[in-house]
Each structure stands twice: as structure tokens, then as C-alpha cells.
N, C-alpha and C positions, 0 to 999 in steps of 0.2 A: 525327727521321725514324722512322717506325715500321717494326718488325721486320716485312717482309713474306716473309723468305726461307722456299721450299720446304726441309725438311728434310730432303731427298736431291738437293737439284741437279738435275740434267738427267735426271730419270730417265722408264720407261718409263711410256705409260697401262695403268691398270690393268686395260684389255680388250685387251694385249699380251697374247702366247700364251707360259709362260715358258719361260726360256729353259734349256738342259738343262745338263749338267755338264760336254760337251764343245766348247760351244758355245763361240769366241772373243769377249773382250770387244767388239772393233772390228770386228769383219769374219766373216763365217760362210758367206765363200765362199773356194773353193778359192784356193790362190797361183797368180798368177799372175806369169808374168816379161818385164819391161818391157825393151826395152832401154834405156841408156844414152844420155844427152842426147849428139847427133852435135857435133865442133868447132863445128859452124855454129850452135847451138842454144848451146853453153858461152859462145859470144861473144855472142850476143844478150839471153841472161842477164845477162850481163857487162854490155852496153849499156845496158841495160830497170835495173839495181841502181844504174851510174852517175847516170842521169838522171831515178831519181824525187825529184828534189826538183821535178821541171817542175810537177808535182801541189799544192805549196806555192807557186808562183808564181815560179820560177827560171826560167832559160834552159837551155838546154845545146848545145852545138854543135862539133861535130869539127873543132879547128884544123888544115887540113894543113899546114903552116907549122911547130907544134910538134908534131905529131904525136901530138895527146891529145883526149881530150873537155874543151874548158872550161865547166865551172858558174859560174853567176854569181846572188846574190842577197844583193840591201841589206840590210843587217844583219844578215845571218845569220850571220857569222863563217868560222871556217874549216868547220864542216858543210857551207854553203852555197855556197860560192867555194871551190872546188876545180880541179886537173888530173885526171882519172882513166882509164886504160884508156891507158897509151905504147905505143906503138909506134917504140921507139928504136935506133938502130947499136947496136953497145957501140961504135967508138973515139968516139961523139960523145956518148955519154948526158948528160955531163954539161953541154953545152952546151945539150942539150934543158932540162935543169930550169931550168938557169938563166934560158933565155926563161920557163920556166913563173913563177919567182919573180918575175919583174919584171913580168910580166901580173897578177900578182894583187896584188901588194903598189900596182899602181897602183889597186886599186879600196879600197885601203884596210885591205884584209883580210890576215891572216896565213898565208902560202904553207903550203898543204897538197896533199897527192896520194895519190888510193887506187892501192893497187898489188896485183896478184894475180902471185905467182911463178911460178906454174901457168902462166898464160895473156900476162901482158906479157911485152915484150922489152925491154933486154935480159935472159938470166934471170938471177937472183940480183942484181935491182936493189936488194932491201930490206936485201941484206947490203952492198953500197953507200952506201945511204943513210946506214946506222948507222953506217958507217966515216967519214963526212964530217960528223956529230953530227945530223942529224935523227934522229927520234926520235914511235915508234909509239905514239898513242895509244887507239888502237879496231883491235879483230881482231875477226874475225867468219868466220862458215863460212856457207858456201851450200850451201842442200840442196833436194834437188828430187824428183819425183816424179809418175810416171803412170798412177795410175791413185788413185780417190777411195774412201778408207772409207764403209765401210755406217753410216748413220746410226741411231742409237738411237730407239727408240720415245720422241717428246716428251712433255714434261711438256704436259697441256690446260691451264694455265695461261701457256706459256710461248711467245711471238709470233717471229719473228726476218722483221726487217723488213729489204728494199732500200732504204736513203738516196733520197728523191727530194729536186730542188734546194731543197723547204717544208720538208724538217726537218735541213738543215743543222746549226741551231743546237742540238740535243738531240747529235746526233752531234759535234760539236765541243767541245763542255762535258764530255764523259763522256770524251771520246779526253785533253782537255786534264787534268782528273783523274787520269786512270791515271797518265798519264806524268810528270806536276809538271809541265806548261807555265804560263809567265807567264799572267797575263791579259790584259796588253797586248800579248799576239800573236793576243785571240782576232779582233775585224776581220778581218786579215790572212787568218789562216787560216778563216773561214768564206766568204770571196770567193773565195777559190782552191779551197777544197773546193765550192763551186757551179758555179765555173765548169769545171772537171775533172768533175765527174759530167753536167753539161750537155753536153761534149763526147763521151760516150762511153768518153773512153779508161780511166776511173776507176769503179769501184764502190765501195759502201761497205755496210756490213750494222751491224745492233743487236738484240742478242738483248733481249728486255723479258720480265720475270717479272709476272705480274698491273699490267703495263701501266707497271712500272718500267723503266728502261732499265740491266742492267746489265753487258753487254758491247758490245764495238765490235769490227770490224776493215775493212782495207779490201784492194781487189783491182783490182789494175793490168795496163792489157793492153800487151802488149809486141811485140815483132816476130815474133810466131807463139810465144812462150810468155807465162805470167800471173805475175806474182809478188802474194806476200801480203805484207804489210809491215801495224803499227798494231793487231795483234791482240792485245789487253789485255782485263781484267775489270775490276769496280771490287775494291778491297779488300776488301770488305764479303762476295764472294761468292766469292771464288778456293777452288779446291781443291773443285768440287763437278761439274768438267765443262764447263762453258762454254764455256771454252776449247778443249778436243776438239771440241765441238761446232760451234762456231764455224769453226775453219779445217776443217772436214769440209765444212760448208757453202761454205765460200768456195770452197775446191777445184775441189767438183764443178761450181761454178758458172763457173768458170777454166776447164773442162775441158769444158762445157757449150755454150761461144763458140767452142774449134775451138780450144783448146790441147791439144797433146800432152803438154805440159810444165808443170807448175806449180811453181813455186818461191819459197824465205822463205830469209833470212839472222836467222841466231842469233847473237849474243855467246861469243866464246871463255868458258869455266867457267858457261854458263846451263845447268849440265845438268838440270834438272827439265827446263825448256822442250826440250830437244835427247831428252830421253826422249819426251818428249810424241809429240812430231813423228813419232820411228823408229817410236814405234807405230803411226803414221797411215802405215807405208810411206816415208818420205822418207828417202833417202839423201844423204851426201858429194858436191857438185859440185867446188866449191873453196875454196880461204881465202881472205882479202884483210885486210889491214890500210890506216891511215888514217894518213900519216905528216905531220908537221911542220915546220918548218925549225927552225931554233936563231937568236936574236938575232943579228943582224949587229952 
């Protein structure tokens, strides 16, 4: 593949006005102060984080029975087939999980449940869990924010396209790249990334440099807030901007469609990424972790 990369990334055209010495990198307007995503807002975050695998072709559905959201999706293991979001007693929590581990383990799958200490009941499930030998394997923070960075003067070289259902497969190959996905998931996932951006509830964006394609992300509409999820570069090109650029974009476009709220979940110790973000304004909502059973 030939070396097509700009040798400053996302940078300004050169019939930008420049820029002074006090000028901020991201933003060159006053602070403003947002409030505070209301409980009703933290829970529907919470909802909208549980159920995007619907976007990959899952289900999701609130059992009142167990008192949880159950995910469900063929072979996708325990990412895919989950409990998430209890709503438990404490004197009965454990008979809750219990229905959860035998709903899942009938699908074949390995009982998992995300849990957020902040927002489920009962509280201090997860110091429970670990007392009984499940065992946390994915932690993550959720961060949110309302109001969208000023965007940088573009490279005249550089496109950043909306996914429509014809270029699926460009956006699916670059997404599958970043992240080391099989190939034998790409089918799968390019029918369900058609059929999610055909419905509406799903966007997807691609930045292209002289008509290469080399970032992705995508943008999910929720129950009056947006989350970001899927925002990668390729290797080839990290560290030059894209990435800022990218969820600057998706943001505003989040916030664009009548979101007050826009939100992404980080991996506990991603702090370059967890810096990136604060720059863009995004704050702390909650934690959550991704717990497992232990062999019976």
C-alpha cells in the first residue's frame, strides 16, 4: 500500500486565519456549564450501554420476573448473552442471579452480568459477587457530556463521510481491522450494520484521507441521550488527530438530533483515550464492570 499519509494529520487549510497564542487547542469559546445528566438520563444511559449489541443483531428485553435486562446472541458468548441493569431485594439478590444463571446457561452461554454499584440494587452487589467467586472481567467508565467541541479547520484533502446502507462493507472491514475481529463474523456484522443504519436508530461515520478510508466510529440513538461506541483509527494513522476529530464530529451530530446528552464508555487504565475525551469536555457518569460465574 503506498504511503498516502498527510504529514500533520487533521490539520488546518492553509487559508485558515492563524491561530494566536491564546487561543485553545479544542475550543475558542468561552466555558460553558452544563448541568449534570438528571437520574432519569443516568438510567437511560445505563439502558442505551446495556442494549447496544441490539445494533449487532442481539435482542434485549427487560425480564420482570428477574428483574434485569436479558441480552441474547448466538454465539457471541458471554459479551453477547448477558443480565445487565438488577433491580434486586438485598434479602433475595441471590435468588435473582440464580434465575439469571440458569436462563443463560440454557442458551448455551457462560453466565455473565454487568453491574454498575452507583446505579443497581442491591448496592455493593459486586462486593457480593466476589465473595461467592464470580469474578470481574471488563471495567469500564462512562463519560458524558453536553455540549460539542469546536471543530479544526479540515485538511482539503480529508472527506468524513455518513455510512449509507451501499457502503456498509468499507465501514465494516476498517471497523473489523482496528479491532482484530474474525473474518468469519464479517456477513454477520455487515447485515446488522445495514439493517441498524436503515432503521434509523444507528449512524456510522469514516473519515478518508485522499479517498482512503482511515478512521471509523459509530453513533447510537438512545432514549433522549446518544452514545458513541466503535471509534478507532487504523494503525497506520493513530496519533495524528482523527480520533479528536472524529468523536467531535459524531458528538455534534448526537447533539444535532435533540440529544442533550452524549455519551462513550472507556476501559479502566485507557488513559491516553480517557485524556483524549476530557479534552473534548466529557466527564465521569459511572463505572460498571462485566462479571462471570465460576465453573459449577
Amino acid at each position: 500500500m503506498s504511503d498516502l499519509r498527510p504529514t500533520t494529520g487533521a490539520r488546518r487549510s492553509e487559508t485558515a486565519r492563524p491561530r494566536t497564542a491564546d487561543e485553545h487547542t479544542h475550543d475558542d469559546v468561552p466555558e460553558i456549564v452544563i448541568d449534570p445528566p438528571t437520574p432519569a438520563e443516568l438510567e437511560a444511559i445505563q439502558r442505551h450501554l446495556a442494549c447496544l449489541p441490539v445494533h449487532s443483531g442481539a435482542t434485549a428485553q427487560w425480564e420482570d420476573i428477574i428483574g434485569a435486562f436479558i441480552v441474547r446472541q448466538d454465539g457471541a458468548g458471554p459479551t453477547g448473552n448477558y443480565a445487565a441493569m438488577p433491580r434486586w431485594k438485598a434479602p433475595s439478590w441471590h435468588q435473582s442471579l440464580n434465575q439469571v444463571t440458569q436462563l443463560v446457561r440454557r442458551t448455551g452461554s457462560w453466565p455473565s452480568l454487568i453491574v454498575s454499584d452507583q446505579l443497581d440494587s442491591p448496592r455493593g452487589l459486586t462486593t457480593s459477587l466476589q465473595r461467592i467467586g464470580w469474578h470481574a472481567i471488563q471495567r469500564e467508565t462512562v463519560l458524558w457530556v453536553g455540549r460539542a467541541s469546536v471543530i479544526a479547520h479540515l485538511d482539503p484533502r480529508m472527506r468524513i463521510e455518513a455510512v449509507q446502507p451501499r457502503g456498509v462493507d468499507t465501514h465494516e472491514a476498517v471497523e473489523r481491522e482496528i479491532f482484530g475481529l474474525p473474518e468469519s463474523m464479517a456477513p454477520h456484522r455487515r447485515a446488522a450494520l445495514a439493517l441498524a443504519l436503515g432503521t434509523g436508530s444507528l449512524r456510522a461515520f469514516v473519515v478518508r484521507v485522499d479517498d482512503e478510508p482511515v478512521a471509523v466510529a459509530r453513533l447510537s440513538q438512545g432514549e433522549g441521550v446518544a452514545g458513541l461506541y466503535g471509534i478507532g483509527v487504523r494503525e497506520a494513522w493513530r496519533g495524528q488527530g482523527y480520533g479528536t476529530l472524529l468523536t467531535t464530529i459524531a458528538t455534534r451530530a448526537g447533539m444535532a438530533i435533540g440529544n442533550r446528552i452524549v455519551w462513550l464508555s472507556v476501559e479502566d487504565g485507557n488513559d491516553v483515550a480517557r485524556r483524549l475525551y476530557e479534552t473534548l469536555h466529557f466527564q465521569e457518569a459511572f463505572t460498571w464492570s462485566r462479571w462471570i460465574a465460576t465453573p459449577e
